[in-house]
N, C-alpha and C positions, 0 to 999 in steps of 0.2 A: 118523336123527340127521343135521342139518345139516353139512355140512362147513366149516369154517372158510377165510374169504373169503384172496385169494392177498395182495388189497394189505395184508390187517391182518398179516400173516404177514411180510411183506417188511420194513414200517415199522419192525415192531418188533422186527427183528433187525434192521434197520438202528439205529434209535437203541440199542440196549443194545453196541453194537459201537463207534458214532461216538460217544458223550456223553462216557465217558472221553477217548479220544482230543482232543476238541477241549476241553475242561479242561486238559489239561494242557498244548496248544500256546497255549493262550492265556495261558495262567501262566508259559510260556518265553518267549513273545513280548513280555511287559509287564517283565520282568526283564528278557531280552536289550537290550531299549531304553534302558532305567533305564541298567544298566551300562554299556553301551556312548556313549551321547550323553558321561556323565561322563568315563569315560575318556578319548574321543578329543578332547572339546571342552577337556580339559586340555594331551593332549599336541601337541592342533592349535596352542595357543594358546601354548605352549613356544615351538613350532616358527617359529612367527610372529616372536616375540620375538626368538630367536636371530637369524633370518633379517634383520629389521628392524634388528636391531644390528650387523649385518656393515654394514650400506648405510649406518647411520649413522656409522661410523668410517670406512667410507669416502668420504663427505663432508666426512666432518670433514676427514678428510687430504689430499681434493683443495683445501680451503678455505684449509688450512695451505700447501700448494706452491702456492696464487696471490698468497695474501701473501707468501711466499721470490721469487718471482720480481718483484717488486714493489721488495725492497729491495735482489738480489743486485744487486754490482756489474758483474758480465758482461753479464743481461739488462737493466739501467739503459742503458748504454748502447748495446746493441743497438737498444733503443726510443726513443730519443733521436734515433740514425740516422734512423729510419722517421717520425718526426716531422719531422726537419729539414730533410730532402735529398729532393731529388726521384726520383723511381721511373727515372729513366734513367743515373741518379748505379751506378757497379760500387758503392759502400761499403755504398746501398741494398739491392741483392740481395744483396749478402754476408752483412749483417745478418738479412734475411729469414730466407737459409738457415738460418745459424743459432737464429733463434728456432723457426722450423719443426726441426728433429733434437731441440732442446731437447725440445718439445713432443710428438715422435715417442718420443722415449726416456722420456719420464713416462707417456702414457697405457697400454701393457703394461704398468706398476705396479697396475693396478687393473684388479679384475676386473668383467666385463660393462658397460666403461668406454666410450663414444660416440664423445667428441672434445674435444679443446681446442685454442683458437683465439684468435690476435691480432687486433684492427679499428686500424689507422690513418685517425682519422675524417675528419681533412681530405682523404685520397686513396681514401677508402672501398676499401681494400684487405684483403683475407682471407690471413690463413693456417691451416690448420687441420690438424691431427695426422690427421684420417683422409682417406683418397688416393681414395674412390670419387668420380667427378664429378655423381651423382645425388645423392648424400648433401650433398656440402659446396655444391651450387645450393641444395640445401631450405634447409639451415641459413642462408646468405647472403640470401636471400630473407627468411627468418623476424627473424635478430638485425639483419638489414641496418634491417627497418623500423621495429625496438623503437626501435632506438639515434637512428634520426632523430628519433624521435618524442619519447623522454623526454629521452634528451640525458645520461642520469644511469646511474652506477654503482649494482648489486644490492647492498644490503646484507646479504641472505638469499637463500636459495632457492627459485628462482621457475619456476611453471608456464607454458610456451608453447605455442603448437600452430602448427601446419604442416600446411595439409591435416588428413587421419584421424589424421596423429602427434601425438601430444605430448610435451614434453620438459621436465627438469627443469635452468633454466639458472644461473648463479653467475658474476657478471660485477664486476671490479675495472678501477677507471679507474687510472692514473697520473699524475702531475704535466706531464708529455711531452703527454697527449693520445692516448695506443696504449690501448687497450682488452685485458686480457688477460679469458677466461673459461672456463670448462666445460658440459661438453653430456650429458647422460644419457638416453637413450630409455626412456620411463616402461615400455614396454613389455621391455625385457628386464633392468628391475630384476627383474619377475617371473618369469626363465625358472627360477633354481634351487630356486623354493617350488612351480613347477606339476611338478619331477623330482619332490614326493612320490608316495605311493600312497594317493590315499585314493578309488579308483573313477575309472568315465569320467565321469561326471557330474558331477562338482565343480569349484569354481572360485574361482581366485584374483584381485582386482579390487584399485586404488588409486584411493583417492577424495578429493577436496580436501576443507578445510575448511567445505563447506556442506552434504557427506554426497555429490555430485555424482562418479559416474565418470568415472574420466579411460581406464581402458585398457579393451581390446577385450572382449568377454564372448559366450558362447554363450545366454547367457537374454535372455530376452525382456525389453523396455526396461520393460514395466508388473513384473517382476519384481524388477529392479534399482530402480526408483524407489522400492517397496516396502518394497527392503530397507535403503535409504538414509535412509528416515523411520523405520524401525525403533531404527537405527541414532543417528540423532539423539534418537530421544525417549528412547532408552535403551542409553547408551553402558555395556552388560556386554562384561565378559572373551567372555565366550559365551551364546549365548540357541538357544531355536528359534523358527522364524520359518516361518509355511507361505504359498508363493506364491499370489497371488490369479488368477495366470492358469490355470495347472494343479491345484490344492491339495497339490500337492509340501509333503512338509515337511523344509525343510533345517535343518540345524544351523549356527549364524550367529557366526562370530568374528572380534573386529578389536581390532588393535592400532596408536596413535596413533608416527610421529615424531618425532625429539626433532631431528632439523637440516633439517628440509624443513616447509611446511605440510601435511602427506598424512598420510594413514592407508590399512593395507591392512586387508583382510575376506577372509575363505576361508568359501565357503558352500556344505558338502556334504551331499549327501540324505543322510537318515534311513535310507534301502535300503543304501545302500552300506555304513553303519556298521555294519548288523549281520553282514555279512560279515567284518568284525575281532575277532567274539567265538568263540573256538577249541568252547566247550562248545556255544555252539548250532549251531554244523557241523556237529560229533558230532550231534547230536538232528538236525540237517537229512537226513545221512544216515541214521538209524537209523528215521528215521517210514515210509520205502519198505520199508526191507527188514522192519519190524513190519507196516506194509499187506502186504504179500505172501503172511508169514505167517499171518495172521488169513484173507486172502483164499482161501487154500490150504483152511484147517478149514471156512472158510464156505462155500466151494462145492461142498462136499458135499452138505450140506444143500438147498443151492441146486439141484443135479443130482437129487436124488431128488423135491424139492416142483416143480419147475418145468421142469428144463432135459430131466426125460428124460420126460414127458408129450409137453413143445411136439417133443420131435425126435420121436417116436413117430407126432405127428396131422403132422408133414413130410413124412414118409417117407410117410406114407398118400395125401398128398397130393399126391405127384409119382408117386408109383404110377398113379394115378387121371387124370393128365395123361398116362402114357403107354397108358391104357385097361385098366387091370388095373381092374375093376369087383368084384372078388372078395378084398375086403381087411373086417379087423374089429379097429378101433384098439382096445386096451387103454383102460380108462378109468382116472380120475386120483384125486391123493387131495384135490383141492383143488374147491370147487362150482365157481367161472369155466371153469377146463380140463376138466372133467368135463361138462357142458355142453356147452363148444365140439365134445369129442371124441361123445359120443351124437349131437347135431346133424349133426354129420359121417359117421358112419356110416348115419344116415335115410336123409340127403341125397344119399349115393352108390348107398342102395340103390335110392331115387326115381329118380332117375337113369340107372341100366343098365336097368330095364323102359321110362322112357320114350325112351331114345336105341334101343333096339332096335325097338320100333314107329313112333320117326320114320324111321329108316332103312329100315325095309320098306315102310313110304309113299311116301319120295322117290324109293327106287328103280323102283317100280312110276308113277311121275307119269313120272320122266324116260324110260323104259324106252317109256311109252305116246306118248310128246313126238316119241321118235326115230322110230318105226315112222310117226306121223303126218307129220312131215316128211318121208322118205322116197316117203310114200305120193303127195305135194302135185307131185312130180317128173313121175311116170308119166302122169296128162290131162294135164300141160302137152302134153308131144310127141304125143298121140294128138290131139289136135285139131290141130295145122301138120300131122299127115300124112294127116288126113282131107280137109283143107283141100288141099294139093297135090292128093292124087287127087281133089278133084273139079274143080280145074284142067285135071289130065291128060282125062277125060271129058272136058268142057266141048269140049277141042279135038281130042278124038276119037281119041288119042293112045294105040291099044290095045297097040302092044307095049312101050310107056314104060309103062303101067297093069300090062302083064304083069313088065314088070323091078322095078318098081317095089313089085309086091305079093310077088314074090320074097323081098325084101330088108324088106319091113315082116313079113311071115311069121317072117324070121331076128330081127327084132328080137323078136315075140312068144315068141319060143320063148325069148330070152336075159329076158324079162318073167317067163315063169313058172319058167326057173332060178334068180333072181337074188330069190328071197326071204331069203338071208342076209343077213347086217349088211353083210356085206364079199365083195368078188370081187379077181381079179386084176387087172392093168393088161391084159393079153392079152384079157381077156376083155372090159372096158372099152374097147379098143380094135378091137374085131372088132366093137364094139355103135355105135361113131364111124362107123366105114367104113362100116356098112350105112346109117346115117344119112345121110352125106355124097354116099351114090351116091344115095342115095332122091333129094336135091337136085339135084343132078348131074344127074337124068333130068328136073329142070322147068327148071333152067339149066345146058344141053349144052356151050354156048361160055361158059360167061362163069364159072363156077368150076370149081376145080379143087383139089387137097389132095396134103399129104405127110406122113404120119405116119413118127415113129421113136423106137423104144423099144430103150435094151440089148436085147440078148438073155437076160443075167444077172439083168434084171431081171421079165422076163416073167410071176412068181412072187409078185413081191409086192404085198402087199394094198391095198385102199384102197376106201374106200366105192363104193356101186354108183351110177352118175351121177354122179359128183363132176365128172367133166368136158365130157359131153355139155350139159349147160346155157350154159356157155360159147361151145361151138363152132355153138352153134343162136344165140343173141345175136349174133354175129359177121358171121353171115347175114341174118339179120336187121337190126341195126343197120348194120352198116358196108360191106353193099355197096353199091356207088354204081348210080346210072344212068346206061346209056351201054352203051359196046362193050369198056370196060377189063375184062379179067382178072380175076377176085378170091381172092386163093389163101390159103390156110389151112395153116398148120405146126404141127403139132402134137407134141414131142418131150420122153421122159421119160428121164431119167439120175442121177446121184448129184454132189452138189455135189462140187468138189474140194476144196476146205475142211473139209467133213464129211464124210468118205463114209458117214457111218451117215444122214445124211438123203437123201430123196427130191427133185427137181426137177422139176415141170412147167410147161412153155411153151406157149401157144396165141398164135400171130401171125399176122395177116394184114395184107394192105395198102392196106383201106379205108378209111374215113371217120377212124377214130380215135374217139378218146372228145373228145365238149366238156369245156372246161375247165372247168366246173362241176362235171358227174361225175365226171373223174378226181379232183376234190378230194375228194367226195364218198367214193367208194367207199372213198379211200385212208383216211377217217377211217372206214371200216363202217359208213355211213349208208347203206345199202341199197334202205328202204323209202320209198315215193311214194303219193300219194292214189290215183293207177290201180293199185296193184300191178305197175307195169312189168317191175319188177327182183325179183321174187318167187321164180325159181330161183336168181338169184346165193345172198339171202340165204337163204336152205333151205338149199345146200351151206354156206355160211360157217358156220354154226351149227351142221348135221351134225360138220364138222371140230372145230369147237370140240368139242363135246359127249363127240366117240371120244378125240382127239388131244391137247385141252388146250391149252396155252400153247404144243407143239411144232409147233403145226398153222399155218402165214403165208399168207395173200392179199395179193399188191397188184397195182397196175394203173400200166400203164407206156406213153408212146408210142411205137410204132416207128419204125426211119431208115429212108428218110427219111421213110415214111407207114404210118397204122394203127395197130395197138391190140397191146397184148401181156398175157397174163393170167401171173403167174406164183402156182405154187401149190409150198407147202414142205413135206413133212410127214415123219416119219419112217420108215426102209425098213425096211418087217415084212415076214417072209413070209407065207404062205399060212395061215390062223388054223381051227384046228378048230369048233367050234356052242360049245366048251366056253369055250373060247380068248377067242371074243368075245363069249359073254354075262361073264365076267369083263371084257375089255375097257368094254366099254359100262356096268361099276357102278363101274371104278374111274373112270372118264368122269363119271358121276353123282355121285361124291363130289368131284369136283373142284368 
């Protein structure tokens, strides 16, 4: 029998879960909107109202104290003064004063109130109720150039700007020639309608008689143009309105002036008003804590069809990354995972027969790799000491022949000991000395050697030749011709930084290395069309092969002449047959 696929199983407890749910938030949503735009665009537009009637009584009543001041007889004559006398005259500033405290003492009558201000036009002189020196330059600037210009008293209430401000002015001539008037900054009629709460996003604007903002706004200019032509083609209490820059949709209210030409508009998103409806809070909170619980029963369902197959073929499969080949996943009740998990358990079984036959392969590849490179060592030196001794003959040289065959005798015998992987440094170095005397009997004067090795160190291990290929290059390449000395240092010990690694130095004070090989070797370029450098690379690759990543060569020059070989590797002791045939496989899996 088929088993039934996982996505039809998922779908369709997902729709019979989700299809209620989102009926019913969409039947909240279309409600909560309904109720909510009406509500608030009624009580926004309340709000408006009120607000707009405060500003208009108090217009009205600064209108009313410009006319009082017009007819009293104390400011008559103050303004009579300032008309008639000139600005150096004491009865001038007297007057001033006075009409300046006048005017200090009326504008605290009114709230969110500017300035009021006398002009005496034939000595174009200011005084004004508010004392900032930035404020009353604007304003000086601003009415100073009206009043050239028209020459005439406001009969109504009139829009000016200054710079980014604008202002709402009310200006009475008198018979004298003194100008009295009032100043409102358009901008902080609006400060006590932007103290409502209707969200951060909303906003309260004043706009003249052509639909045109006059105060500052956080929406974008194609948004406000928008809403201006909205606004004119259809002057409602309240509308909605969605902007064409964003498709925000705001709720759009305005209410006209009865003593200014202005109307103001409050335009709040449609987001924000639903956060004013108490019952769909309630539903806002109660849809997580209903997901939660639905998500609770469903994941049961969910853990037995899906979640405890997929952890089951995990586990199998981190088992299998840490080599456990000996695992048999449970299968599912679903065909996709049942499936995956058969396929998986093939595939591992595939697997552990063919990774144990490559691994007996490569060990035996690399196993046959080591012993050949090893082997590539031994005729190197048997030919330069066949070669020496038929120099030694050639010049008849029989008790150099006789010392000489001594000491290649001791190296054959260290030849046929030295079929393990590894030898000691002792031993490696009783195999130098023989070598170096062999030398030493074809150049008497002219070299010469000093080896040293801890004593604590004498024990441990290291490939067999790792270092006579070096100290034969050495004499080879970098003795000079001539009479000069050629001497050879040879010295093993433990870093002081690590003392679990090994140090070896071979220095002498010949030729050195060209600067092309020192480049050379330092990146492990080794090999050459002659095979010149054919021991170096044999040891560099032995070491890699046993040592791995712990194994360093470089090449260094010496002060103030020659060459220095330094080799790093870590201090083992003395390794049983057992010891380092493990050595050499875990070398191989490197």
């Amino acid at each position: 029998m088929k088993k039934p696929a996982l996505r039809i199983k998922l779908i369709t407890s997902f729709l019979m879960m989700i299809t209620p749910l989102a009926l019913f938030l969409f039947y909240e949503n279309y409600y909560a909107i309904k109720v909510v735009r009406e509500e608030v665009s009624q009580s926004t537009s309340k709000a408006l109202a009120v607000h707009i009637g405060q500003i208009d009584r108090t217009l009205e009543e600064i209108t009313h104290y410009l006319l009082r001041q017009l007819v009293t007889t104390d400011s008559q004559a103050a303004y009579m003064t300032m008309a008639s006398l000139p600005e150096s005259n004491g009865d001038y500033t007297l007057a001033k004063i006075k009409v300046h405290n006048d005017l200090t003492a009326w504008s605290g009558a009114f709230e969110n109130f500017y300035s009021f201000f006398t002009y005496a036009a034939e000595k174009e002189d200011f005084i004004f109720s508010r004392s900032s020196y930035t404020d009353t330059m604007n304003l000086k600037t601003m009415l100073g150039a009206y009043l050239k210009e028209h020459g005439q008293a406001f009969l109504d209430w009139t829009v000016l700007s200054q710079g980014e401000e604008r202002y709402l002015v009310r200006i009475a001539k008198p018979n004298n020639g003194v100008y009295i008037g009032a100043v409102l900054r358009l901008e902080d009629l609006l400060q006590p309608l932007r103290a409502l709460d209707y969200g951060k996003s909303w906003e309260a604007i004043l706009l003249d008689a052509s639909g045109k903002p006059l105060t500052k706004s956080a929406l974008s200019n194609g948004t406000m143009t928008a809403a201006s032509q909205k606004l004119l083609a259809n002057p409602k209490a309240f509308q909605v309105f969605e902007s064409p820059s964003d498709g925000t949709d705001y709720l759009l209210v305005s209410t006209p002036f009865h003593q200014a030409p202005l109307s103001m508009a409050a335009m709040i998103p449609e987001k924000s008003l639903l956060q004013q409806l108490p019952f769909f809070q309630r539903v806002i909170y109660l849809i997580p804590l209903g997901a939660i619980i639905l998500f609770y029963f469903y994941s049961f369902y969910l853990r037995k069809m899906l979640f405890a197959p997929m952890n089951r073929l995990i586990l199998g499969m981190r088992r299998v990354v840490k080599g456990d080949m000996e695992i048999g996943v449970k299968e599912a009740d679903t065909e996709e995972l049942n499936f995956l998990i058969t396929t998986f358990n093939h595939m591992v079984s595939q697997i552990s027969h063919l990774k144990i036959n490559v691994y007996e392969e490569m060990l035996k590849a690399q196993q046959s790799e080591f012993k050949h490179l090893q082997a590539q060592i031994n005729p190197h030196f048997y030919l330069n000491s066949l070669n020496i001794i038929n120099s030694l003959s050639t010049l008849g040289e029989n008790e150099l022949i006789k010392k000489m065959t001594e000491h290649l005798a001791e190296y054959f015998r260290f030849i046929t000991r030295s079929h393990r992987d590894t030898i000691t440094i002792a031993e490696e170095m009783r195999h130098i000395r023989n070598y170096l005397e062999i030398q030493m009997v074809r150049f008497p004067e002219k070299l010469s050697y000093d080896i040293r090795v801890e004593e604590h160190l004498a024990d441990t291990s290291i490939l067999p030749l790792m270092i006579q290929p070096f100290v034969e290059n050495a004499i080879i390449h970098g003795m000079e011709e001539g009479f000069k000395l050629f001497h050879i240092e040879i010295s093993a010990g433990l870093l002081p930084e690590a003392p679990n690694r090994l140090e070896v130095l071979i220095r002498d004070n010949g030729r050195g290395f060209p600067a092309e090989t020192l480049v050379r070797f330092n990146q492990k370029n080794f090999g050459d069309e002659a095979g010149a450098h054919m021991g170096v690379q044999n040891v560099f690759r032995r070491m890699r092969m046993v040592f791995g990543n712990e194994a360093e060569l470089s090449f260094l020059e010496a002060v103030p002449q020659g060459a220095v070989v330094r080799l790093v590797l870590p201090a083992r002791g003395a390794l049983s047959e057992m010891e380092e045939d493990e050595d050499v496989q875990t070398a191989d899996c490197r």
